[in-house]
N, C-alpha and C positions, 0 to 999 in steps of 0.2 A: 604285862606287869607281874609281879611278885613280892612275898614278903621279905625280903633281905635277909630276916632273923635266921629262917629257913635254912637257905643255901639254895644253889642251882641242881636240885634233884629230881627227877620220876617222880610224880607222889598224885593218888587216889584216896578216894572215900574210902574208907574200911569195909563199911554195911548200906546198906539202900537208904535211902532217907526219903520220907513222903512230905509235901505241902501241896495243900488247898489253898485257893483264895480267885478273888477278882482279877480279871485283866484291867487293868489302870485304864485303855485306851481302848480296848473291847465291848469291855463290861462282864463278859462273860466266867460264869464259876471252874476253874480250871482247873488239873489235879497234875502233878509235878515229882517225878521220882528222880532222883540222882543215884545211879548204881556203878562201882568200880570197875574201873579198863585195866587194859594194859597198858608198860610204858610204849609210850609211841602212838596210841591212839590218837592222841588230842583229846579236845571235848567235843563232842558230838551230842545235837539233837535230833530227835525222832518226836513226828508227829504223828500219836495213835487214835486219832478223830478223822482221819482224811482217807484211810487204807495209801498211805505214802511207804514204800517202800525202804526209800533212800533217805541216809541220815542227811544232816545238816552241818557241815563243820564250820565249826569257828573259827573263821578267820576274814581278816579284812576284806580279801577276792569275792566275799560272799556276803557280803552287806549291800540290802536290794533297796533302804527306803530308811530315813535319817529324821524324819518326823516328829521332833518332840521325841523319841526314844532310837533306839537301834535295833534294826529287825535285818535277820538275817535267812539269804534264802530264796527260790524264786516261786513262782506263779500259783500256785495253792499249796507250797510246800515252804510254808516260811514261819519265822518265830519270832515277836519281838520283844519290847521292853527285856533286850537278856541282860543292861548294862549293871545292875546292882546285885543280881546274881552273880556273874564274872568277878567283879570285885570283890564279891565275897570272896569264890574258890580263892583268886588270890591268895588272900588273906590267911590262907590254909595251907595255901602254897599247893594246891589242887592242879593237878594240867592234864590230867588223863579222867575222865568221865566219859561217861554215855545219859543223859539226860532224854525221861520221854517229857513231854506233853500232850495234855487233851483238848489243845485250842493252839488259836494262832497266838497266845504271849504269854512271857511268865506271869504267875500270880504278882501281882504289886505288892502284897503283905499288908506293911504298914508306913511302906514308900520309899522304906530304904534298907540296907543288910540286914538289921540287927535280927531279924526272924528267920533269915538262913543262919547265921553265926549262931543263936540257940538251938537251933536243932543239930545241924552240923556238931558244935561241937561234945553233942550228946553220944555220937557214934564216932567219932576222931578219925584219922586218917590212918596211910600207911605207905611206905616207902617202897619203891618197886626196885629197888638196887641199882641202879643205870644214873647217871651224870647226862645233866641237858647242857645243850650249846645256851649261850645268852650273846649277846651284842653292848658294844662301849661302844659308846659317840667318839669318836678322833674328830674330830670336828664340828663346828654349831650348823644346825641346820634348821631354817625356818618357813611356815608357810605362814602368808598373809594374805587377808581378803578385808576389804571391808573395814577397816579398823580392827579388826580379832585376829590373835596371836598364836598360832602353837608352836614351839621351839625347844629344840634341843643340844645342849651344849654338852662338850665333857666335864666328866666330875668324877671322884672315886666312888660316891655312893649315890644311889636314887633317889631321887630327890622332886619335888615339885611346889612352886611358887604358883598362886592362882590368882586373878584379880576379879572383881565383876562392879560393874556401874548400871543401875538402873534409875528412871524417873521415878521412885515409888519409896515406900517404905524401906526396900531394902537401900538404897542407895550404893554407897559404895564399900566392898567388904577386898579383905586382901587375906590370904594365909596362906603358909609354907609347911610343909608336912618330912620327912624325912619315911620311907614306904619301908620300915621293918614294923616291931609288931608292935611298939607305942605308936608309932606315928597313924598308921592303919586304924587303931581303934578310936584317934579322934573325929574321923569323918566316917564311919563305918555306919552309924545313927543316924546321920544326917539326913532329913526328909525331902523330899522331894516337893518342888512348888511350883504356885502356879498366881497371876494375879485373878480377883477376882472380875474385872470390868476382860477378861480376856474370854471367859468360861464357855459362855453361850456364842462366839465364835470358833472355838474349838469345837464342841458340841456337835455345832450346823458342819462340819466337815468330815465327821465321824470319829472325834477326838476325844481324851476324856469323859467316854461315858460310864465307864466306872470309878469315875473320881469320887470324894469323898473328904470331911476331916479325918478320915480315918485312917484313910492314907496319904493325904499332901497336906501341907502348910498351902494355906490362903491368904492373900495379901491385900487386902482391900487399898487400893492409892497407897497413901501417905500415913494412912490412919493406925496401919501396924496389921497384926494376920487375927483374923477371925478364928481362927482354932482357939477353943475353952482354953489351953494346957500352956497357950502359948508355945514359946522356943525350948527346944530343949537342952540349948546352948546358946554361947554367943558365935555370931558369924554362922549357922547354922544352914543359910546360903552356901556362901564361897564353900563348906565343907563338902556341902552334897554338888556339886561341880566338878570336885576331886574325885568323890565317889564316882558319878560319872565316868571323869577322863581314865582312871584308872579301869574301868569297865569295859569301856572302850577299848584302851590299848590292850588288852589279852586278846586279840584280835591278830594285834602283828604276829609274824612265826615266831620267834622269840622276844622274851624282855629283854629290853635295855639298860645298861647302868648310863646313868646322865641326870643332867639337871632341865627338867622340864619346868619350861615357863607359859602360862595359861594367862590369855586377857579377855575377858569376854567369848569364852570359846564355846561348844557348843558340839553336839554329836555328829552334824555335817561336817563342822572343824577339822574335826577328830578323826573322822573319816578321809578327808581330803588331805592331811598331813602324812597320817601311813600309806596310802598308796603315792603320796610324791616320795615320801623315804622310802618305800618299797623299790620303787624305781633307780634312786639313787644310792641303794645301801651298800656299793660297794666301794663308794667315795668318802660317805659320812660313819659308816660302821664297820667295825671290826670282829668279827665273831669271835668267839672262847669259849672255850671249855674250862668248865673247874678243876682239871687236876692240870691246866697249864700254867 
């Protein structure tokens, strides 16, 4: 995924950027550098707590565990919750990094982008002069399981419709987003949640132990979310879903322009859709370059 507004170019952090915090699903106090590649790199992670030599690249081939987050990576050399970090770079139109860490997941912050997009945009980017391939849909391509949707049709701009239905407070939210750089900064805040009768089963599996109102919206049933501050929007849900999917797909080798449709989707979703289009992408996709 990518911010449209952008273009299809090369583009790195300018300067190093550092974050601290909690692993959402660890629990543990992590510390988090982003420093500038070159074009062609990708993004890559390196884990500096393990003596792991070898980085970790982003991409879908290497997604080992879909758990409530996206971890990527194998047998003591893996990274997860990376998905609201990715959405950031997005958003910056970021595709070449080298990211360390000092634990197995990104810091959670405050559950969603908005604390890489302040630091971030404290030291801005930079253009590495080179033109990236991307991918148009020539045709809709869908995977379904379960009742949950991911889908891809043609369209000239990038685009994503999202839906979610739960028994609880949230019930049912819908929103469509257009992924330049208005549409980006409406779900870019969106927090991350959790219900509250779910917690202590998570917990008992090694899950959410560094949860917090600090960092997720709580949902108690029907009653509305426990957090003092409440929403910090309306649909505030379906937003961070988008933040999600878009997280997620920086994973494929290139973005797609199309119209992405989400129904109840979900990081194993999300997962399970780009390696069926991986598989099939020379049916459903057309690659390009921007000076074609």
């Amino acid at each position: 995924m990518l911010n449209t507004s952008l273009g299809f170019e090369h583009r790195t952090i300018s300067q190093v950027v550092y974050f601290k915090g909690q692993g959402l699903h660890s629990g543990r106090l992590t510390d988090l550098i982003i420093s500038p590649a070159t074009a062609g790199d990708g993004i890559n992670f390196y884990r500096t707590d393990n003596n792991q030599a070898s980085s970790i690249k982003v991409h879908v081939l290497n997604v080992s565990n879909t758990d409530l987050c996206t971890m990527i990576g194998s047998s003591d050399n893996v990274v997860g919750t990376i998905e609201h970090l990715m959405g950031t770079l997005a958003y910056f139109g970021i595709n070449n990094a080298n990211i360390s860490v000092s634990g197995p997941e990104v810091p959670i912050m405050d559950g969603s982008g908005a604390k890489f997009v302040e630091e971030i945009k404290k030291v801005g980017t930079r253009k590495l002069g080179r033109k990236r391939v991307y991918f148009k849909a020539k045709k809709p391509f869908s995977f379904e399981e379960n009742g949950r949707v991911v889908k891809v049709e043609p369209s000239s701009d990038l685009t994503v419709s999202c839906s979610v239905d739960y028994p609880s407070f949230i019930g049912k939210e819908e929103a469509y987003v257009s992924l330049n750089q208005v549409g980006f900064e409406k779900f870019l805040s969106a927090r991350t949640f959790c219900h509250l009768q779910e917690i202590e089963k998570m917990k008992s599996v090694g899950l959410a132990l560094g949860g917090s109102l600090d960092n997720a919206l709580v949902v108690d049933g029907y009653k509305g979310v426990i957090n003092p501050e409440g929403l910090r929007f309306e649909n505030e849900f379906v937003y961070h879903k988008i933040l999600d999917f878009v997280g997620d797909m920086c994973l494929f080798p290139a973005p797609i322009i199309g119209h992405f449709t989400l129904v109840k989707s979900g990081h194993a979703m999300h997962s399970k859709f780009m390696l069926e289009l991986l598989k099939h992408r020379f049916e459903y996709l057309t690659p390009v370059m921007e000076d074609d």
